[in-house]
C-alpha positions in Angstrom: 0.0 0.0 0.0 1.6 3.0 -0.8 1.6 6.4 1.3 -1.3 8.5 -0.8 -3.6 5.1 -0.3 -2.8 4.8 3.6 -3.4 8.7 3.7 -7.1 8.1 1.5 -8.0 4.7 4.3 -6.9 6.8 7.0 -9.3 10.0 6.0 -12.3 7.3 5.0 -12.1 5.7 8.3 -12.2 9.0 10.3 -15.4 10.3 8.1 -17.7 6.8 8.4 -16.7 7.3 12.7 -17.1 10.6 12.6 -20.9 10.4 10.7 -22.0 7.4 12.7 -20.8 9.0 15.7 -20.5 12.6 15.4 -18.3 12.8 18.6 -16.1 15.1 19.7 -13.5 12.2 19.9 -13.6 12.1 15.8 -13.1 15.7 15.7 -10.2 16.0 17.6 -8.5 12.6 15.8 -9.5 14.8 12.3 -7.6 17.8 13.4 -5.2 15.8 14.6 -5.0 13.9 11.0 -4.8 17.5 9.8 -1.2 18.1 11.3 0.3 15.1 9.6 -1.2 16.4 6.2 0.6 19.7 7.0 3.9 17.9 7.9 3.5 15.9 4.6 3.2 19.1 2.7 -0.1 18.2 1.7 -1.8 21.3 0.4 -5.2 22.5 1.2 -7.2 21.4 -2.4 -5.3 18.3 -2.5 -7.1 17.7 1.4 -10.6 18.7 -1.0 -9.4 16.4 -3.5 -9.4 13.6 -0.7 -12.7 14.6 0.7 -14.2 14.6 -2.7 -12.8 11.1 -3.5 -14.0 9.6 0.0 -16.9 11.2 -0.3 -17.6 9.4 -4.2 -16.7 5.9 -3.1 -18.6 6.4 0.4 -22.3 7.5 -1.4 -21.7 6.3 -4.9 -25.5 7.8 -5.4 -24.7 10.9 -4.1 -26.8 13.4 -6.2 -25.4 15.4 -9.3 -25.7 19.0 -7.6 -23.7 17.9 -4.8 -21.3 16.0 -6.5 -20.9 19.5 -9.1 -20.8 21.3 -5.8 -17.9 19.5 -4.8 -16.0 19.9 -8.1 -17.1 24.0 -7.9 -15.5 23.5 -3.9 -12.2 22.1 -5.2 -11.5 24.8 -8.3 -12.2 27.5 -5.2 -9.1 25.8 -2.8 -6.9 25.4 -6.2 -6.8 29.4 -6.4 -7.4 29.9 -2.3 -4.0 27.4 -2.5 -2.2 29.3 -4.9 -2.9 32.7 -3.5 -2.1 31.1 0.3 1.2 29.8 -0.7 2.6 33.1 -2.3 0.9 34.7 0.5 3.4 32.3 2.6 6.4 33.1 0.8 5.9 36.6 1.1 5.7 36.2 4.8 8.6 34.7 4.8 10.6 37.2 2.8 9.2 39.9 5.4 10.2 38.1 7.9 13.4 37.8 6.6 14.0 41.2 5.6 12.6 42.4 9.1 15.0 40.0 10.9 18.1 42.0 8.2 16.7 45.3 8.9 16.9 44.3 13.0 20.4 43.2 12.6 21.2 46.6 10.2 19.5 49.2 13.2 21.6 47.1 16.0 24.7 47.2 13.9 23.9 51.3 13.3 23.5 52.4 16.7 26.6 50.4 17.8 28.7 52.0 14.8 27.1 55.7 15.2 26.7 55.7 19.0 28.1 59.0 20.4 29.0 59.4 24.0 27.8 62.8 25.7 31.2 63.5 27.3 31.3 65.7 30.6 32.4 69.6 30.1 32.7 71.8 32.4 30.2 74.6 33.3 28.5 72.8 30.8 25.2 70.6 31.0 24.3 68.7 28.3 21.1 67.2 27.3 20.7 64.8 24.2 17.4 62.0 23.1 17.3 60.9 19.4 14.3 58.4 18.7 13.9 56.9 15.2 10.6 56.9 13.7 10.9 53.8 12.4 14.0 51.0 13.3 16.6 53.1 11.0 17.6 56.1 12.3 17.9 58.8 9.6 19.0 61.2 11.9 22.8 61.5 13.2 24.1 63.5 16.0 27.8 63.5 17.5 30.3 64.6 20.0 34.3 65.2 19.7 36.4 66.5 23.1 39.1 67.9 22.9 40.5 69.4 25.6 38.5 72.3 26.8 36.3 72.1 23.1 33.4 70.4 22.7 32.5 69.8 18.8 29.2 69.0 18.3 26.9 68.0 15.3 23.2 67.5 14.3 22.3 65.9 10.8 19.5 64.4 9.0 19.5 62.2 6.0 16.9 63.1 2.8 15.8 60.0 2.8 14.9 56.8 4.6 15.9 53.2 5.5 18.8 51.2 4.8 20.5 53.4 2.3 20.1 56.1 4.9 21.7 54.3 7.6 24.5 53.7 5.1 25.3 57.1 3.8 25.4 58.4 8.0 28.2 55.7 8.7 29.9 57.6 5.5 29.3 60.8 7.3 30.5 59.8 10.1 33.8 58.3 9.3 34.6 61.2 7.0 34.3 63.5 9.7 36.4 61.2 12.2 38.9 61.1 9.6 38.9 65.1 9.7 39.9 65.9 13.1 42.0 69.0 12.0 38.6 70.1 11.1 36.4 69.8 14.1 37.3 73.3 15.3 36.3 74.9 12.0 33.0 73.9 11.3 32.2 76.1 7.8 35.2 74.0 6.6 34.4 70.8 7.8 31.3 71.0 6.2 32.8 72.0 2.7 34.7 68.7 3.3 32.0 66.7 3.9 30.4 68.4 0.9 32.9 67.0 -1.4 32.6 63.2 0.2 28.7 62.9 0.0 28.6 64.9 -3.8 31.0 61.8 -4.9 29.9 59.0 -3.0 26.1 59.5 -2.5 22.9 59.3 -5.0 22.0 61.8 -6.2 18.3 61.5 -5.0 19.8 61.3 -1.5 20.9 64.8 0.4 22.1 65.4 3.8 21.8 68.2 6.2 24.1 69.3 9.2 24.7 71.9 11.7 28.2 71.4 13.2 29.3 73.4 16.1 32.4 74.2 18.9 31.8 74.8 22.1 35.2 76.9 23.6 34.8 76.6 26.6 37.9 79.4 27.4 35.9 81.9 25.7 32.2 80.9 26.3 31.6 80.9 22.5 29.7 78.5 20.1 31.2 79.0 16.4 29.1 77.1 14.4 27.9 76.7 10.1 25.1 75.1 8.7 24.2 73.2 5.6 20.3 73.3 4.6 19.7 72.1 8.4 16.9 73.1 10.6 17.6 76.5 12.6 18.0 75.4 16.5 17.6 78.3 19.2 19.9 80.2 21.9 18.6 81.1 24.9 19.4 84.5 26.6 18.9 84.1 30.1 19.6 88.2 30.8 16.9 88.9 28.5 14.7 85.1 28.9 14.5 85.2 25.1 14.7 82.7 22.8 16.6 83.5 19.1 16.6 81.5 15.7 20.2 80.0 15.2 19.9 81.2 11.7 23.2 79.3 9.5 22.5 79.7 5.6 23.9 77.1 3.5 23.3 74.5 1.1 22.6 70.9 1.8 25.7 68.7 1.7 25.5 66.7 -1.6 24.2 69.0 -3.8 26.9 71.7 -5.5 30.6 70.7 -5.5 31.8 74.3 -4.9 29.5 74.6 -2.4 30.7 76.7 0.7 29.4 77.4 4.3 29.5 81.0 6.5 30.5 81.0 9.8 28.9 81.8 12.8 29.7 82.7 16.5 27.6 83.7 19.6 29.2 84.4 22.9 27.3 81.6 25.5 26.6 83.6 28.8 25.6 82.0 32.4 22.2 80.4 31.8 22.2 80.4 28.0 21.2 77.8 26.3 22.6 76.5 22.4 19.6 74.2 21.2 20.4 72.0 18.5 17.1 69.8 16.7 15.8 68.1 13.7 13.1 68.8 11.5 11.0 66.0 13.6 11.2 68.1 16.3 9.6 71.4 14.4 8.0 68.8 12.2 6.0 67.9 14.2 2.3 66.7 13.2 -1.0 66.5 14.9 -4.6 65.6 14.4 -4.8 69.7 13.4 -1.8 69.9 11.5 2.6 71.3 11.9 3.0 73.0 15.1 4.7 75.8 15.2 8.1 76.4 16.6 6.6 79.3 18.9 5.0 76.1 20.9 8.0 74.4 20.6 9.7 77.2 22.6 6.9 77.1 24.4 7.5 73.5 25.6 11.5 74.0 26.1 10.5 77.0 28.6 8.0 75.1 30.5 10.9 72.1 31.3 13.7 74.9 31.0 14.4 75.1 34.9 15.3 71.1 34.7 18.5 69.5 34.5 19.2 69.4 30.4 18.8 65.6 30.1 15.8 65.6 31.9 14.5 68.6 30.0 15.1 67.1 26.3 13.1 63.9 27.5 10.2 65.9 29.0 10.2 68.0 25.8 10.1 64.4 23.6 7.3 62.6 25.7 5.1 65.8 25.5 5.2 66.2 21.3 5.2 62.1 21.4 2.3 62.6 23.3 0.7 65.4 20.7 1.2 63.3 18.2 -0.8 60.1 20.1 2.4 58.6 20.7 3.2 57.7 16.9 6.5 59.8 15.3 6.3 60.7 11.9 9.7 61.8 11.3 13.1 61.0 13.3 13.9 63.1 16.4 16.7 64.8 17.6 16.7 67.7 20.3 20.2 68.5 22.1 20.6 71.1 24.8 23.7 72.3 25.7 23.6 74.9 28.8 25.6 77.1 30.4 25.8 76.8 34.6 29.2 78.0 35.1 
């Protein structure tokens, strides 16, 4: 007796107990049956195939409409079968990809992880959530001696290819050390690496700063990224960081203004993303005025503290779903 005919006994058997007895014993030995047809691969219409030939030599008078029912049945499970097991296999490539694109966001935040170093006088507040599991937004700190260097980014763009071209940025810039304490040439640098290495569909923005902590300045230059803020506690206002420039990536010849601002007790440097201003609600953008709005209402808190209270309020706007990548960094003046 070969395998299909055991499997067809097997199936006739269970149906003649099952109709005599209608028990719940027969029902569980059929689902049980139905395991070992899924660990022989059987698919679903063969399983109607099976009924419908049980079913022929069980009531061999059975009436033409059923027996044309049964036939209009099994053409049904051929296409459900078809659809189910392409349905399966792209599961399974999900699945797959999921479990790459897990192993890709580990491997970025252990390649792009930036310690927030201790400066003196200095308190220094940084969160950065991704929207989704890439992070297309890039932030980064660089010591040296009494300067702090300091930089914001955001990839145009999402994703793997995202991820990749920040671990670009980020190497270029470590192998530029000479260049941390000139931020408008830095970022002409930088310019030149992601015009000849990155698609052109594919832009970055930056704000790159130093923090002298000597001279209580913050010299900083800016390439198409979101304008942060500065605090002045002597007058509790809050300015634009305005720093014109074009977006790294886009014009070879591209070059970058600097900036400085004198950092007095109580100031505050405030460096974000555009999924911080970005924001978006059931009613729409907010405005930065609320964002201020928010930083002044958590302002009195240590900085750390304060960037996470900011975050968990517009997570909370926004019904605790980001649209956009997030990255708010405080740096304030105590001393």
């Amino acid at each position: 007796m070969t395998g299909k005919d055991a499997i067809i006994d097997r199936y006739q058997d269970l149906i003649q107990t099952y109709i005599k007895g209608k028990s719940e014993t027969a029902l569980y030995k059929g689902q049980q049956f139905s395991r070992k047809l899924i660990e022989q691969q059987i698919s679903p219409e063969d399983v109607i195939s099976l009924h419908i030939q049980v079913m022929h030599e069980l009531f061999p008078d059975m009436e033409e409409d059923m027996r044309d029912s049964f036939d209009f049945l099994l053409e049904v499970m051929i296409g459900y079968g078809f659809a189910y097991r392409e349905h399966q296999s792209l599961r399974d490539k999900q699945q797959q990809l999921e479990s790459e694109i897990e192993v890709a966001a580990s491997m970025q935040q252990t390649l792009l992880m930036s310690d927030v170093p201790e400066v003196d006088g200095l308190d220094i507040g940084v969160i950065s959530v991704p929207a989704k599991k890439m992070n297309g937004d890039y932030f980064n700190f660089v010591k040296d001696g009494n300067k702090l260097s300091v930089a914001v980014a955001d990839i145009i763009g999402k994703g793997i290819p995202a991820a990749l071209c920040m671990s670009m940025i980020k190497y270029a810039m470590d192998s530029l050390p000479q260049q941390q304490q000139m931020p408008h040439l830095l970022l002409e640098n930088l310019n030149h690496v992601v015009e000849q290495n990155v698609h052109p569909n594919m832009f970055i923005t930056m704000l790159h700063g130093l923090y002298d902590s000597d001279k209580h300045t913050f010299s900083y230059a800016g390439a198409g990224h979101e304008p942060g803020f500065i605090y002045r506690a002597a007058d509790d206002r809050f300015d634009d960081m305005i720093a014109k420039g074009i977006v790294l990536g886009v014009s070879r010849t591209a070059t970058y203004q600097p900036y400085e601002k004198v950092i007095e007790i109580g100031d505050m440097v405030i460096l974000l993303s555009d999924g911080v201003t970005e924001c978006r609600t059931s009613k729409g953008f907010i405005e930065r005025d609320e964002i201020v709005s928010l930083i002044r209402k958590h302002m009195n808190l240590p900085a750390q503290e304060m960037v996470q209270c900011v975050f968990h309020e517009l997570e909370k706007l926004q019904e605790f779903e980001l649209r956009d990548d997030f990255t708010l960094i405080v740096l304030k003046r105590v001393v």
